[in-house]
Residue, then its C-alpha position, 0 to 999 in steps of 0.5 A: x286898640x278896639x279893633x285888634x284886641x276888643x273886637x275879636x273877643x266880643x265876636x270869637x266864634x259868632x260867626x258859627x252862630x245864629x245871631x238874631x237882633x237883640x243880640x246884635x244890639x247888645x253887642x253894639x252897645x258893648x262897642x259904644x259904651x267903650x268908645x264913651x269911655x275910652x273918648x269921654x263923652x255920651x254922645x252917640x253921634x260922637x260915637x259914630x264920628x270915632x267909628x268913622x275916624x278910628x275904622x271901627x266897623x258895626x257889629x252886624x257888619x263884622x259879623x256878617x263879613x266874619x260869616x262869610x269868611x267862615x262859611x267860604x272856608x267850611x264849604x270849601x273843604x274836602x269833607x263831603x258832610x261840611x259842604x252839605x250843611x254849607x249848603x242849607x246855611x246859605 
C-alpha cells in the first residue's frame, strides 16, 4: 500500500527538482511517521525492520532511481535543447 499509493504521491515530480537534505529528511519522516501508524509502534528500529520486510525503499533512494530514470528519458529525446541541459544536470 505504502509503496503503490503513498509513495508515488509523496515523490510526483521530484525527480525534476533540486532536493537538498532538509527536504529529504522531511520526506522520510512523512514515510516513518506512517508505518508508525499503519503498524502502531514508535519505534524506528521497528520501523526499519518493516521497511525491510514490506520493500519499502528510503526516500533518498527512490529519488535518486526516480532521477535517473527521468534524466535517461530527457536526454534520450530528439529535442536538441533536453539533451543540452541533460548535459549540465549530470
Amino acid at each position: 500500500m505504502v509503496n503503490s499509493k503513498c509513495m508515488p504521491c509523496l515523490l510526483y515530480a521530484l525527480e525534476a527538482c533540486p532536493v537538498n537534505k532538509t527536504q529529504l529528511k522531511s520526506f522520510e519522516f512523512t514515510i516513518n511517521r506512517t508505518l508508525m501508524k499503519i503498524f502502531q509502534t514508535t519505534s524506528l528500529d521497528i520501523i526499519k525492520e518493516c521497511k525491510i520486510w514490506f520493500n519499502v525503499a528510503d526516500v533518498s533512494v527512490s529519488i535518486g532511481e526516480r532521477k535517473k530514470r527521468f534524466l535517461a528519458k530527457y536526454s534520450g529525446t530528439e529535442n536538441e535543447l533536453c539533451k543540452v541541459f541533460a548535459q549540465y544536470d549530470d
